[in-house]
C-alpha positions in Angstrom: 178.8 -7.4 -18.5 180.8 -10.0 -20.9 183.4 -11.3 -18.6 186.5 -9.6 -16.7 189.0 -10.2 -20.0 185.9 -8.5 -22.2 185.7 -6.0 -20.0 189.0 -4.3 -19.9 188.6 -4.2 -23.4 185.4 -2.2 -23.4 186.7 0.1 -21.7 200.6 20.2 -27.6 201.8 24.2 -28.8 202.0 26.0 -26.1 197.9 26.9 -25.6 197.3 29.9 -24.0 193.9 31.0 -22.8 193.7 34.2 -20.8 190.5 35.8 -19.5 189.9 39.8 -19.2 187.4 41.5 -16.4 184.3 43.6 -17.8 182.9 45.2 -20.8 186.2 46.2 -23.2 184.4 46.8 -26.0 181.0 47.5 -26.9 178.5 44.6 -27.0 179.2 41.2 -26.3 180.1 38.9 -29.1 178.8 35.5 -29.5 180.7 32.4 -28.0 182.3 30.6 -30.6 180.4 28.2 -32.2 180.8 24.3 -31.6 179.9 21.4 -33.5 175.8 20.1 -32.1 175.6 16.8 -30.7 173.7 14.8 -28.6 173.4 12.3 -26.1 175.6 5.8 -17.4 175.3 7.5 -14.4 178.0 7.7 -12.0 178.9 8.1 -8.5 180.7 11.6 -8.0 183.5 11.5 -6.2 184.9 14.4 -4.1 185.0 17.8 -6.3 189.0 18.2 -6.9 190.9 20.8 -5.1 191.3 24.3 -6.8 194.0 24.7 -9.3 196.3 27.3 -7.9 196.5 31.3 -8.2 199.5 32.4 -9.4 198.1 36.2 -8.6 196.8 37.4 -5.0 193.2 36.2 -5.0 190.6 39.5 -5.3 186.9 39.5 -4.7 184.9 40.6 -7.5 184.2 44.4 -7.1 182.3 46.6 -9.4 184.7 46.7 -12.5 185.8 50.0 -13.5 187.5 49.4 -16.8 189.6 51.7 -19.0 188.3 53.9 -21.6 188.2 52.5 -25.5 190.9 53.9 -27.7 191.7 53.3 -31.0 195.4 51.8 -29.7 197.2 49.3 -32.3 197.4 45.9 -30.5 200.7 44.5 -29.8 202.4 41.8 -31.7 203.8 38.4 -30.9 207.3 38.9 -31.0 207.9 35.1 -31.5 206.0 32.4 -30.5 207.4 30.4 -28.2 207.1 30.7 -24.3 209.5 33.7 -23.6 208.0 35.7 -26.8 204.4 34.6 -25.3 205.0 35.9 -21.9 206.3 38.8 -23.2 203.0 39.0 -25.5 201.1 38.9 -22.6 202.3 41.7 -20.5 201.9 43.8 -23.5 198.9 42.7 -24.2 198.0 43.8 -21.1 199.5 47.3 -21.2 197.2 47.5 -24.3 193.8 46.8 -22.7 194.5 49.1 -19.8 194.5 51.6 -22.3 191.2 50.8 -23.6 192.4 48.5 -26.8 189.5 46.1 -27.9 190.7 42.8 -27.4 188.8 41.8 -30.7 191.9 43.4 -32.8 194.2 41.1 -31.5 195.1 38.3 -34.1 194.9 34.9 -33.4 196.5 32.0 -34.9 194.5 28.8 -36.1 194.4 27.4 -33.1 193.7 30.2 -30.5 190.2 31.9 -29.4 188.4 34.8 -27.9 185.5 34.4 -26.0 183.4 36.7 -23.0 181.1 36.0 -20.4 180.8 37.0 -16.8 182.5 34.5 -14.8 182.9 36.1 -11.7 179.1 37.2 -10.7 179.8 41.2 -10.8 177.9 41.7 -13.9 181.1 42.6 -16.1 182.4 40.6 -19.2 185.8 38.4 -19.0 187.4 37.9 -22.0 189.0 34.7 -22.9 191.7 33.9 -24.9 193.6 30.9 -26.1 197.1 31.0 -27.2 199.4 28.5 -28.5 203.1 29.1 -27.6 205.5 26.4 -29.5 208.1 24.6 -28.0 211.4 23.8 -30.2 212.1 20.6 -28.4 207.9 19.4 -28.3 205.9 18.6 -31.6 203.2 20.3 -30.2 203.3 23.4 -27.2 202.2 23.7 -23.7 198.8 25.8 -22.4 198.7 28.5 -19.6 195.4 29.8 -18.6 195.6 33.6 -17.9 192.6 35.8 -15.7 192.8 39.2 -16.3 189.5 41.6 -14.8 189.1 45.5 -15.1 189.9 47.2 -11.7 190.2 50.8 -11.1 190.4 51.3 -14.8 193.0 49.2 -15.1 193.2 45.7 -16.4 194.9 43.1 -14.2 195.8 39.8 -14.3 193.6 37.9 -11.8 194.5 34.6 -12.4 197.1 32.6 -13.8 197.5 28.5 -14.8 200.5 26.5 -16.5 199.1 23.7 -18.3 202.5 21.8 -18.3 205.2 21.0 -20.8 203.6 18.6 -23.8 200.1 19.7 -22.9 197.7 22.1 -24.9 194.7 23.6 -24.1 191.4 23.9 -26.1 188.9 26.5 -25.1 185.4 25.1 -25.2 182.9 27.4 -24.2 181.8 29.7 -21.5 178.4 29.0 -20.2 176.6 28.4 -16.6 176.8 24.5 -16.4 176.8 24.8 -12.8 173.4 26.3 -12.7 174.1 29.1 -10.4 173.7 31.8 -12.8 177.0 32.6 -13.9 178.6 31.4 -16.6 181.6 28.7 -16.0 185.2 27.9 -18.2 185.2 25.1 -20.2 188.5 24.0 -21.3 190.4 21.2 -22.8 194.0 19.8 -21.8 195.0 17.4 -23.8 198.6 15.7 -24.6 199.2 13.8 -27.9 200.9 10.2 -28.7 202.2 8.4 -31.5 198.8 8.0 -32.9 196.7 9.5 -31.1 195.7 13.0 -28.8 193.8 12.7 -25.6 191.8 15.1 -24.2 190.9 15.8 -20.5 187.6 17.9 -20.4 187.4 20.7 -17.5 185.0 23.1 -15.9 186.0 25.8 -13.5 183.6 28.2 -11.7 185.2 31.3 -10.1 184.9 31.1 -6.0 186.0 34.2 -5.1 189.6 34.3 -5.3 190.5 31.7 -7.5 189.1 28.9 -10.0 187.7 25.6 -8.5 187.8 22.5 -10.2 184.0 21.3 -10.9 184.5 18.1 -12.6 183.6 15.1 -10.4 186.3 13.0 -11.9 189.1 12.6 -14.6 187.3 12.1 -18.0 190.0 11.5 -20.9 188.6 11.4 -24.6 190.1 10.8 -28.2 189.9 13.4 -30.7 186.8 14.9 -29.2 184.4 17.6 -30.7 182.6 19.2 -28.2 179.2 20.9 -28.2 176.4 22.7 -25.5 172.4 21.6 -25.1 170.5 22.4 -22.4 173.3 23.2 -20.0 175.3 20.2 -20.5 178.7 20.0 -22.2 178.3 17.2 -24.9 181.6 15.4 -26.2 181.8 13.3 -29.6 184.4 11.0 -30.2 185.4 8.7 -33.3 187.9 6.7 -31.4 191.2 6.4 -31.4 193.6 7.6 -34.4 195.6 4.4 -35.5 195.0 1.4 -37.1 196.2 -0.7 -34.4 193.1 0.3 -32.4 190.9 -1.6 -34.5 187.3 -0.5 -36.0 185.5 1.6 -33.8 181.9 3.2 -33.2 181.3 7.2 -32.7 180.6 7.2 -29.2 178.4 10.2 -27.3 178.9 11.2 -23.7 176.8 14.1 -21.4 178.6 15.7 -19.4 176.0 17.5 -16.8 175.7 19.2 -13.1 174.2 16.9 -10.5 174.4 19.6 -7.3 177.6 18.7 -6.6 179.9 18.0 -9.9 179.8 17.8 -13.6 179.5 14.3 -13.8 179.1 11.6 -17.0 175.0 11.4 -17.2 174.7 9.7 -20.6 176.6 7.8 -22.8 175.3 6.5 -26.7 177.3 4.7 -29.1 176.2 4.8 -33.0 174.3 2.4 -34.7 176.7 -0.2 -36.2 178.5 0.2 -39.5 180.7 -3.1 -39.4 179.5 -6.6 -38.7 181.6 -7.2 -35.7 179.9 -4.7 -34.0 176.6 -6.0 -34.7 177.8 -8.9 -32.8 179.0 -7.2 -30.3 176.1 -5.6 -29.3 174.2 -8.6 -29.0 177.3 -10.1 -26.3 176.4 -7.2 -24.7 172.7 -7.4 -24.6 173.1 -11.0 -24.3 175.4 -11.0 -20.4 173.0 -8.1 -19.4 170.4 -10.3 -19.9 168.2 -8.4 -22.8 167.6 -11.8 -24.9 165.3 -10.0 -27.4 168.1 -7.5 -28.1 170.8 -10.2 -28.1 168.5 -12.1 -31.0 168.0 -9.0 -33.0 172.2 -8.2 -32.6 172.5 -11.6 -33.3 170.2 -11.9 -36.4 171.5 -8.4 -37.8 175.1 -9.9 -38.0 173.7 -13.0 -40.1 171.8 -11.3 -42.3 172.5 -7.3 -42.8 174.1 -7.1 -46.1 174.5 -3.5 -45.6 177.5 -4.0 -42.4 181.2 -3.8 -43.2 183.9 -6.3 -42.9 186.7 -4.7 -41.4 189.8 -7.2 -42.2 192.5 -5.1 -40.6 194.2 -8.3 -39.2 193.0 -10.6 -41.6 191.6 -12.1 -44.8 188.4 -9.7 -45.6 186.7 -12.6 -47.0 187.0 -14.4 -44.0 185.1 -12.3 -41.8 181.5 -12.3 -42.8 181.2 -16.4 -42.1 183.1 -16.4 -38.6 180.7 -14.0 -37.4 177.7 -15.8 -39.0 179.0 -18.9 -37.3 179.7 -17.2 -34.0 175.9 -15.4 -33.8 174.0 -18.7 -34.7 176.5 -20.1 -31.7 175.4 -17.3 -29.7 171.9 -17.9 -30.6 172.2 -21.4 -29.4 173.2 -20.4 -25.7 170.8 -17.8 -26.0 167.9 -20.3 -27.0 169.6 -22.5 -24.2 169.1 -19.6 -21.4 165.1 -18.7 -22.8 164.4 -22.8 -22.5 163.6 -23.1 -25.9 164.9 -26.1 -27.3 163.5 -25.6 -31.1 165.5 -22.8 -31.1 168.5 -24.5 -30.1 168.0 -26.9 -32.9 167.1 -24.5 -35.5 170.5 -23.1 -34.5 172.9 -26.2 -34.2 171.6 -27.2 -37.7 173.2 -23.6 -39.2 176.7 -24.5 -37.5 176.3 -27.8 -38.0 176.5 -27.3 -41.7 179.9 -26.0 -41.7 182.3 -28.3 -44.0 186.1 -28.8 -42.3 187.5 -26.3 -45.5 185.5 -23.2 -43.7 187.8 -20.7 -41.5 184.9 -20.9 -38.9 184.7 -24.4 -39.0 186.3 -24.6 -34.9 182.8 -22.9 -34.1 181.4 -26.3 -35.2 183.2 -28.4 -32.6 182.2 -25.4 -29.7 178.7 -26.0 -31.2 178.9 -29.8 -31.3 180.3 -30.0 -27.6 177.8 -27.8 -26.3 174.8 -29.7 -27.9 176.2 -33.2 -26.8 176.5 -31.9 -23.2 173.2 -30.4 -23.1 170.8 -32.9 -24.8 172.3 -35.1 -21.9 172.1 -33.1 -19.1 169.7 -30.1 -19.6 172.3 -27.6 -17.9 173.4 -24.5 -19.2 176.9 -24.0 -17.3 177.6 -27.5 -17.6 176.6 -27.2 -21.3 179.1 -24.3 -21.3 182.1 -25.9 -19.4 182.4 -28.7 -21.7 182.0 -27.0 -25.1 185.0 -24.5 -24.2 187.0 -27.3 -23.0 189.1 -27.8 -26.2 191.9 -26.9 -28.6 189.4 -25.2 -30.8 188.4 -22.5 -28.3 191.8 -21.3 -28.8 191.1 -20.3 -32.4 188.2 -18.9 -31.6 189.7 -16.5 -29.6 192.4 -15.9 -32.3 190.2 -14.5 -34.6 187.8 -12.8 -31.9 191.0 -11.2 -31.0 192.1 -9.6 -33.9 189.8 -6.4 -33.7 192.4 -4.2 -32.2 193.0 -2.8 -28.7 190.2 -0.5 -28.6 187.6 -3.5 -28.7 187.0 -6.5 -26.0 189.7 -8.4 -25.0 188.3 -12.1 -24.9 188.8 -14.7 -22.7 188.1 -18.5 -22.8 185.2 -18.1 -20.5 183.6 -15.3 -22.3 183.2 -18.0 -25.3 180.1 -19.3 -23.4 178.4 -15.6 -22.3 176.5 -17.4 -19.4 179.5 -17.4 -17.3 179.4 -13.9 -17.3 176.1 -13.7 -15.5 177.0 -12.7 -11.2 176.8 -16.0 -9.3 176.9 -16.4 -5.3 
């Protein structure tokens, strides 16, 4: 870990989704696709409660459903929340009569899927709707359960997302390994800049849904995809400038017995400098020195990386992060007990004339040597070459990566105070 101030920093239309009991048409068609991906394990707390039924729970019973008829399906009306409601009790009417539920047009935004989510061997059908909201830039979601009983189709389940949230429908699929397929689903609620999305899973228990994430998982912009049972979310960060550059980050979302639960998490290979460097403060406070150097040494030397420059002069960044790895390189020299490789270091900051914009590195650098030449100490080495006006510039331009990277403080200048102590 980098320090408690680095650590904090590393750190809709209405959407409608209703589900229909058993076979309505002939043959199943496929889920929809979703985009492949791939990819810290975490404690799972309590499974959350069941969201509510908003229709008298049933058991599933062999589904009789109606018999297929060349019915026209109904149309929206308008498509707001009254014309959507209304939409949905015809839609209803039109099922029961046998009408295949692929006829029904869909906007952009909305989806049909089927699985058997209630263990009687009979297809659900989902669908996602989006409902506007005149007074909301984007709409709010309602989950709907319909099944086939008596030859009838009912609604078996019913959930309101909420005004300003949307739902996405994922997938349908068995991630809870019992050999019926659960409801993945979306809610999400957008900003001035950005959407965030709260991933869900629900199996059916019997009368209603129950909740089967182990805990509240919000993501940016998220594409989501399925391998090997687990529900895989990308992300490319957060959508405004103020957030700074950021890293395609991967994260597995799997069944441990008890909850879907975060199993893995990736982040991409670097594209900009800074994160080269921060990769190696990361390697560096877990204690992975070989990875630190090679972090380190990528930042100095990979012509390939990217400046980013959002906060200031392009030209600039390159040679404070060279500065700041051979710095790094010192302490992590320092921490090995290699005192060449201190030297070989120092002599690399050393060499910075007063006209650079990294020279205050220099004086961090200088203060650090001094101290440990002397005394042969690490934390003392530390103490002293933080302990001055330059560390505050430092941390200015450390700083200026946005608020979707590290937040430094004055003691994560020197990465060794970072390490746990009794």
């Amino acid at each position: 870990m980098v320090g408690a101030g680095l650590l904090r920093g590393v750190g809709l239309g209405l959407g409608l989704a209703i589900l229909l009991g058993c076979s309505l048409f002939a043959g199943t068609p496929p889920v929809a696709e979703v985009p492949e991906v791939t990819v810290a394990v975490i404690d799972t707390p309590t499974v959350a409660a069941a969201p509510p039924a908003t229709h008298p729970a049933t058991s599933p019973t062999p589904q009789i459903c109606p018999v297929p008829s060349d019915d026209a399906p109904p149309q929206r009306e308008s498509d707001d929340l009254e014309g959507t409601e209304s939409f949905i009790a015809a839609l209803q009417g039109y099922l029961t009569r046998g009408g295949d539920p692929e006829r029904v047009s869909l906007g952009d935004q909305e989806a049909l899927l089927q699985a058997d989510l209630t263990g009687d061997e009979g297809l659900e059908t989902v669908y996602s709707f989006v409902a506007g909201r005149p007074d909301q830039a984007f709409g709010e979601g309602l989950l709907v359960v319909f099944s086939c009983r008596a030859g009838e189709v009912i609604p078996l389940f019913k959930y309101d997302a909420g005004e300003g949230n949307a739902l996405e429908l994922i997938a349908l699929e068995d991630l809870t390994e019992d050999g019926v397929a659960d409801l993945a689903f979306s809610q999400y609620t957008c900003g001035a800049h950005t959407c965030w999305h709260t991933p869900n899973v629900w199996s059916w228990a019997g009368g209603e849904f129950a909740d089967r994430m182990g805990s509240t998982l919000q993501v940016p912009y998220p594409t989501y995809g399925l391998e090997d049972g687990s529900l895989v979310i990308a992300s490319a960060g957060q959508g405004s400038v103020g957030a700074g550059p950021q890293r395609l980050m991967t994260i597995t979302l799997a069944w441990n017995g008890n909850a879907i639960t975060v199993t893995a998490e990736s982040v991409a290979p670097p594209t900009y400098r800074y994160h080269a460097f921060l990769d190696g403060d990361r390697a560096l406070t877990s204690g992975d020195l070989m990875s630190a150097e090679a972090a380190y040494r990528s930042a100095i030397e990979d012509d390939a990386l990217e400046s980013w420059g959002g906060f200031g002069k392009l030209e600039d960044e390159r040679p404070w992060l060279e500065a700041l790895s051979w710095w790094r390189l010192m302490i992590l020299n320092a921490s090995a007990g290699q005192d060449d490789g201190i030297e070989t270091a120092y002599a690399m900051v050393a060499g910075l004339d007063p006209s650079m914009p990294a020279y205050p590195v220099r004086t961090l650098a200088e203060r650090f040597q001094r101290s440990y030449r002397r005394d042969q100490s690490l934390l003392a080495a530390c103490d002293y070459a933080i302990d001055t006006d330059e560390a505050e510039l430092v941390l200015g331009f450390l700083n200026g990566f946005g608020y979707a990277n590290p937040f430094y403080e004055v003691q994560d200048l020197c990465p060794s105070y970072a390490f746990p102590r009794d």
